[in-house]
C-alpha positions in Angstrom: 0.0 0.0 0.0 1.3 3.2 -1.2 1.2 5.9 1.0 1.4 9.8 0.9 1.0 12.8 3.1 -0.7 16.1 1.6 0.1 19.3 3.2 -2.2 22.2 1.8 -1.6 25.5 2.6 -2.7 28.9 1.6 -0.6 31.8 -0.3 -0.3 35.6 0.6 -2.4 35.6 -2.7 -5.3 33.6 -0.8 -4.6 30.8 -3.2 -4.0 27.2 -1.8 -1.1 25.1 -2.7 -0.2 21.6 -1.8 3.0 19.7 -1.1 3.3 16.2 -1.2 5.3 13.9 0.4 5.8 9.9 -1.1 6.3 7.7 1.5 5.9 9.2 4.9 6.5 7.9 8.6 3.4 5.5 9.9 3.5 6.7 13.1 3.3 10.7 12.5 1.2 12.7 14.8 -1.1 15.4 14.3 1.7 17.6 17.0 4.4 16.5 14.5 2.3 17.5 11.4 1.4 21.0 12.7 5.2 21.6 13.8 6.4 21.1 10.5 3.7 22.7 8.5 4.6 25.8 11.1 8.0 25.3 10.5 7.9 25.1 6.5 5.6 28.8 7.0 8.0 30.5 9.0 11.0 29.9 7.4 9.6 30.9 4.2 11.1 27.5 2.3 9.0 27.3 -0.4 8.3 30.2 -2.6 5.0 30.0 -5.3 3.4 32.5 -8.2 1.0 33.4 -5.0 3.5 34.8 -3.0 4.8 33.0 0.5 2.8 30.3 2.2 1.3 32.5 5.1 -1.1 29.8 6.6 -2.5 26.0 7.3 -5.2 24.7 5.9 -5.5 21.1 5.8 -3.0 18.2 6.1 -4.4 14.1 5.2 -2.4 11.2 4.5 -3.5 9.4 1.6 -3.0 5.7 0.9 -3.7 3.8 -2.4 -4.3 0.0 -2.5 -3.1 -1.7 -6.1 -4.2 -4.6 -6.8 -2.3 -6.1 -10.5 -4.1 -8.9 -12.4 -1.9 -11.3 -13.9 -3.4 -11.3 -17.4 -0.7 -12.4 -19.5 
């Protein structure tokens, strides 16, 4: 199962923008989430057409289940 964390945040343009990240931690909290969501905000790491990312919005880990046929 294929797993991926969605961080979604909105721009000093009141735009939202989301970052992904493949493969995270299993055991992340919602304390560990917010700290780095904070973190990414305040030190301005990521710049977009929108201006900076000035706020949280949402955050949700995503899994996929694939399930492959043999149909050779």
């Amino acid at each position: 199962m294929a797993a991926r964390l969605q961080l979604t945040f909105r721009t000093a343009g009141g735009r939202r923008r989301t970052i992904s990240i493949d493969n995270p931690r299993s055991n992340l909290t919602d304390a560990e989430v917010q700290s780095a969501m904070d973190t990414i905000i305040s030190k301005n790491i990521f710049e977009t057409s929108d201006g900076n990312l000035v706020g949280v919005v949402s955050a949700q880990l995503v899994t996929t289940e694939v399930h492959e046929f043999d149909v050779f």
